[in-house]
C-alpha positions in Angstrom: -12.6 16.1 -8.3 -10.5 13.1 -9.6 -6.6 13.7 -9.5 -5.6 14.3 -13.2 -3.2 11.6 -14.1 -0.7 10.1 -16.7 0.5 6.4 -16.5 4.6 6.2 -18.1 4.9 2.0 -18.0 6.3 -0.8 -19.9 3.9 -3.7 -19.8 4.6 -5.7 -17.6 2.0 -7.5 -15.9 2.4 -5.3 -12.9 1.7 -2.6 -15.2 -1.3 -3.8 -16.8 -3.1 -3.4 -13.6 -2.2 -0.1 -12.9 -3.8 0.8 -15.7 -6.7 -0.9 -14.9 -6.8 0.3 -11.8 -6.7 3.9 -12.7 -8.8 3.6 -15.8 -11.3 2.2 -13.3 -11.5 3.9 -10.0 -13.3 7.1 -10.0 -10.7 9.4 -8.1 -8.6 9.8 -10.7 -8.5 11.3 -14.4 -6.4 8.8 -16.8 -5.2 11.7 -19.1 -2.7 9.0 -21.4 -0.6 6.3 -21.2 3.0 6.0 -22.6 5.6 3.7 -23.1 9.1 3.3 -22.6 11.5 0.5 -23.1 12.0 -1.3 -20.1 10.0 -4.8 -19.0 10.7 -5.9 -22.8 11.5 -3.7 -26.3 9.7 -0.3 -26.6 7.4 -1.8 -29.7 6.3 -4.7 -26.9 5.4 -2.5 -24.3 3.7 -0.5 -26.6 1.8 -3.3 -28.3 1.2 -4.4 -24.4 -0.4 -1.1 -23.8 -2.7 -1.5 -26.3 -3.5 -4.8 -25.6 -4.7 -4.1 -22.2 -6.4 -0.9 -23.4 -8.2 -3.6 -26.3 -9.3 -5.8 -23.4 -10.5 -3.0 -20.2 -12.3 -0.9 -23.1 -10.3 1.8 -22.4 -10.7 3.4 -26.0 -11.0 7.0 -25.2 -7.2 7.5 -23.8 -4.2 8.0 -25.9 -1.2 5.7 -26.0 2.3 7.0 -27.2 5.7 5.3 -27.8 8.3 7.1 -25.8 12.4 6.1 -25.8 13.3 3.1 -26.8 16.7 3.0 -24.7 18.3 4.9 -21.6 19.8 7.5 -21.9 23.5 6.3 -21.1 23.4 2.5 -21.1 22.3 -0.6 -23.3 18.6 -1.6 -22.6 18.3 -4.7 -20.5 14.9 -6.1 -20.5 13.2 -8.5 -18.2 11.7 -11.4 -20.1 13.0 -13.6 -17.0 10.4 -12.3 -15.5 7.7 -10.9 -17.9 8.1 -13.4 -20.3 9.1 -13.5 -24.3 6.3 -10.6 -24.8 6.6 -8.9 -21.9 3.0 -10.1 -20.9 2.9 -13.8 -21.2 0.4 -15.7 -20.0 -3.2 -14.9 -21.3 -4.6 -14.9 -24.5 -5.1 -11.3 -26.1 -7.0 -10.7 -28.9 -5.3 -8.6 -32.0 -5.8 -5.0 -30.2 -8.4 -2.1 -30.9 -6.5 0.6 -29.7 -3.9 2.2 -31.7 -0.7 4.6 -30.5 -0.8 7.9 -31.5 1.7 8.5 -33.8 3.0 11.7 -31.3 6.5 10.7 -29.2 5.3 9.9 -25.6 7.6 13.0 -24.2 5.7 15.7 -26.8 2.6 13.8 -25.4 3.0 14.5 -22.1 4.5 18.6 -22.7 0.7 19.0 -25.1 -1.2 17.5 -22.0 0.5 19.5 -19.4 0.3 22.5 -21.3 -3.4 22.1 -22.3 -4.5 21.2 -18.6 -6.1 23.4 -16.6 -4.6 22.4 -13.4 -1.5 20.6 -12.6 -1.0 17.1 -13.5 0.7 13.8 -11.1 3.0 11.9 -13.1 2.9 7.8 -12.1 5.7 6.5 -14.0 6.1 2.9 -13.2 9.1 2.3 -15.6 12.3 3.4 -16.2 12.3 7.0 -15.8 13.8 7.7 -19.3 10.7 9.6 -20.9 10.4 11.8 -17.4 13.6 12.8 -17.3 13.8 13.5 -20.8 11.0 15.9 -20.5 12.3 17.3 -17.9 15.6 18.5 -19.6 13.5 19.0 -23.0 10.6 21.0 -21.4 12.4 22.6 -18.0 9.5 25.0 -18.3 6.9 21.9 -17.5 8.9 21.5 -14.0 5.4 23.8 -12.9 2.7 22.1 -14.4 3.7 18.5 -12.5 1.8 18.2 -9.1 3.8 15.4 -8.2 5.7 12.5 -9.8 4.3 9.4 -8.0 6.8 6.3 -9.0 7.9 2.4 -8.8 11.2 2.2 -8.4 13.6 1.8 -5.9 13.9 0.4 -2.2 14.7 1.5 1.4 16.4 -2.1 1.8 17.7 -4.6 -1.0 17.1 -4.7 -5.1 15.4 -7.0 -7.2 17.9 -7.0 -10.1 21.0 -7.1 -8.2 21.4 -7.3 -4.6 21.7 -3.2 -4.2 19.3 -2.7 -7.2 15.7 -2.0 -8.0 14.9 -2.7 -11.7 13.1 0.1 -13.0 16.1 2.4 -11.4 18.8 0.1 -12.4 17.8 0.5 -15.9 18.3 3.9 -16.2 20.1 5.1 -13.3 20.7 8.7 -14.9 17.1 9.3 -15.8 16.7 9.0 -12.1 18.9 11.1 -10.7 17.5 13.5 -13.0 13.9 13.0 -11.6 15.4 12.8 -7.7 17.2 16.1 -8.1 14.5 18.0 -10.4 12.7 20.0 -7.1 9.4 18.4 -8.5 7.9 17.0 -5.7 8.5 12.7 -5.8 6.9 10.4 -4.2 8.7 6.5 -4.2 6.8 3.6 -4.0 9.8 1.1 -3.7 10.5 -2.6 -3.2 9.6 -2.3 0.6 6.3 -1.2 0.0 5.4 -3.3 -2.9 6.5 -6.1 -1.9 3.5 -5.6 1.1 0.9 -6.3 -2.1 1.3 -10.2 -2.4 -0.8 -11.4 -4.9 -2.5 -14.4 -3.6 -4.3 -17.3 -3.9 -7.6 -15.8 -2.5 -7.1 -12.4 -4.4 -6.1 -14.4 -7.4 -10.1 -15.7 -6.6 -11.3 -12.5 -6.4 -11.0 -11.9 -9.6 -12.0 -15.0 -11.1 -15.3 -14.5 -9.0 -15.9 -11.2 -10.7 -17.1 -13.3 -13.8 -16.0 -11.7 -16.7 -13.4 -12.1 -19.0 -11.6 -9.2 -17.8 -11.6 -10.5 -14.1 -10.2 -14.1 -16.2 -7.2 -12.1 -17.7 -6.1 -10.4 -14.7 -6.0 -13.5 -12.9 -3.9 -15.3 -15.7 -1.7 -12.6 -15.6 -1.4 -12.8 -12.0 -0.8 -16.6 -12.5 2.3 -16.7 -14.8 3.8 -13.6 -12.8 3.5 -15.9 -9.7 4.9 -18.7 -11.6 8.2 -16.5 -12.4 8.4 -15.1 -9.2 8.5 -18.3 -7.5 11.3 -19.3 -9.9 13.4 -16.5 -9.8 12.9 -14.8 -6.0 11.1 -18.0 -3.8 8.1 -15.8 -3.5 4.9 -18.3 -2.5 3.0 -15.0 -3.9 3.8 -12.5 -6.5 4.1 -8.8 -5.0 2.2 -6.8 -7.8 4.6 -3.5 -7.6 2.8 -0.8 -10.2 -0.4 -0.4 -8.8 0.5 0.4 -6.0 2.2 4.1 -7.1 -1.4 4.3 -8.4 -3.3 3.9 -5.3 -1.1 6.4 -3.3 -3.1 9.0 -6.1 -6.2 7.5 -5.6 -6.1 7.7 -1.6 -3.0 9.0 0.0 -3.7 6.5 3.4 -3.7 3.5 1.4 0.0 4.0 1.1 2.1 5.8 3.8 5.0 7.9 3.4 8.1 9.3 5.2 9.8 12.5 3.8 13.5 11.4 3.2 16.2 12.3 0.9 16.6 9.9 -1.6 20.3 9.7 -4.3 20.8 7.4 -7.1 23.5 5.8 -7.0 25.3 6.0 -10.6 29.2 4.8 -10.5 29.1 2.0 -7.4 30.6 -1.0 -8.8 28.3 -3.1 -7.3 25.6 -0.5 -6.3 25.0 0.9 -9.3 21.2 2.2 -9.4 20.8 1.9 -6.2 18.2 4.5 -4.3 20.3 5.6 -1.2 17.1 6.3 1.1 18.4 9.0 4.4 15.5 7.6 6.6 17.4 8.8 9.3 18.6 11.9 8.6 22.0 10.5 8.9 23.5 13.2 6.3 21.2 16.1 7.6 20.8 16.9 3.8 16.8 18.0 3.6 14.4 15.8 2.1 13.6 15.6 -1.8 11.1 12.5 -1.5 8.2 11.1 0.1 9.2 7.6 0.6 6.4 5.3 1.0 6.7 3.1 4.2 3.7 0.6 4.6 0.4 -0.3 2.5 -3.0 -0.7 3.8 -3.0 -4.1 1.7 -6.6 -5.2 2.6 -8.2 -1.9 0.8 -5.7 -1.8 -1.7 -7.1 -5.2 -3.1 -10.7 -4.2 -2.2 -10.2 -1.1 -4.7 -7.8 -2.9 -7.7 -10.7 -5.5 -7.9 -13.3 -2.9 -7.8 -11.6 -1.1 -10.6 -11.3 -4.2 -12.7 -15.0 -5.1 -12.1 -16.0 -1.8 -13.6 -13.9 -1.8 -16.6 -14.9 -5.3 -16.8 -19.2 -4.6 -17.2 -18.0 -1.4 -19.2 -16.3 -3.6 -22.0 -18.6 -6.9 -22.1 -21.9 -6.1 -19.7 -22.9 -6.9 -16.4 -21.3 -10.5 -15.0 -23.6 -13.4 -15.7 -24.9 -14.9 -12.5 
């Protein structure tokens, strides 16, 4: 039976292809998608996710607006990176897809409620909505299977040398979700950074022939662009999708069990995931911390997903 799931994002091309991927892969359930503010402004992350949604023909899931801010800080948004909309690059029509006018936190408590089994979390965002559910809902602690996430990194940031973005944005919501007893999984930097977007996979989906397969690879394009800029990356590493696949197959992406703390007052450290892969502290594990990526079938199932969606919303590729 697919894995009943609920994307939390802020699109972000990373994040538009975990959508795709798990609107199109079979093994999972895409239950809803909500926003936060994070990549860019909660109204362009939410316009993004229903953009993407307009494009994949994903019409029959519901997208919801969640917090616009963290909890304790200012927002800082990533348009160094995403770009002035948050998903610069290709060409989106006007979208089709509307958010429901119910906040993404009261979104998520109605789905787990209604569900008849336990639902995985993959927020690949700043954790603001989760942990606000969290301390909103407590009760809902029981209807989560497992919060599957990007954030975070067993070496070095991405926003500051200690610092991961998605963490470093909300460093509080974090520590809320790390030291909730749900059971987390982390897909951080040291993992994602395994899924290098390149040349040939940018191909792979220009092959697939639609116009789908065209967007994805734009997006790829101008995130490779950035990242080239900014980090000296020859290849983008496409982080989100990859929380994703752990869902959809466990042994594309394997884990350690570690315990994992946020770090929230380090002057230069602040936000950053302090990852005990060696037991150093003897304090017990509160995380699965994802280790390596089987990168090969990881491609081999994003592209498949995106050739699905892609014949769902426009028909079978020409030849």
């Amino acid at each position: 039976m697919p894995v009943p799931i609920i994307i939390d994002c802020d699109p972000g091309h990373d994040d538009a292809l975990a959508i795709m991927l798990a609107a199109g892969d079979p093994a999972v359930d895409l239950l809803a998608v909500t926003t936060v503010a994070g990549n860019q402004t909660l109204d362009k992350t939410t316009l993004n996710a229903r953009r993407v949604c307009t494009v994949a023909g994903i019409t029959d899931v519901p997208v919801a607006a969640g917090c616009d801010r963290p909890l304790v800080q200012p927002l800082g948004v990533a348009a160094d990176v995403h770009g002035a909309t948050g998903l610069d690059g290709p060409m989106f029509p006007a979208p089709t897809v509307d958010a429901v006018p119910e906040h993404a936190v009261d979104l998520i408590h109605r789905l787990l409620a209604e569900h008849p089994e336990p639902v995985t979390l993959v927020p690949t965002a700043p954790l603001t909505n989760i942990a606000l559910l969290l301390r909103r809902y407590p009760e809902d602690a029981s209807r989560i299977r497992e919060i599957v996430l990007m954030g975070g990194s067993t070496e070095r940031g991405n926003r500051t040398p200690a610092a991961e973005f998605n963490i470093l944005t909300d460093p509080e919501a974090a520590d809320i979700v790390f030291r909730s007893g749900v059971p987390v999984t982390m897909c951080g930097l040291n993992v994602t950074h395994q899924a290098l977007a390149t040349p040939e996979v940018v191909a792979r989906f220009v092959a697939l022939g639609t116009p789908l397969g065209r967007i994805c690879a734009d997006l790829l394009t101008f995130f490779g662009s950035t990242y080239r800029e900014l980090y000296g990356f020859s290849s983008p590493p496409l982080h989100d999708p990859v929380a994703v696949a752990r869902v959809i197959d466990p042994g594309l992406v394997h884990c350690v069990d570690a315990h994992v703390d946020v770090e929230l007052h380090g002057r230069y450290t602040r936000g950053a995931t302090v990852v005990d892969l060696h037991r150093s502290t003897g304090r017990p594990a509160n995380a699965r911390v994802a280790v390596t990526l089987e990168t090969s079938l990881f491609w081999d199932r994003l592209v498949a997903a995106v050739a699905v969606l892609g014949e769902r919303a426009h028909g079978p590729a020409s030849s």
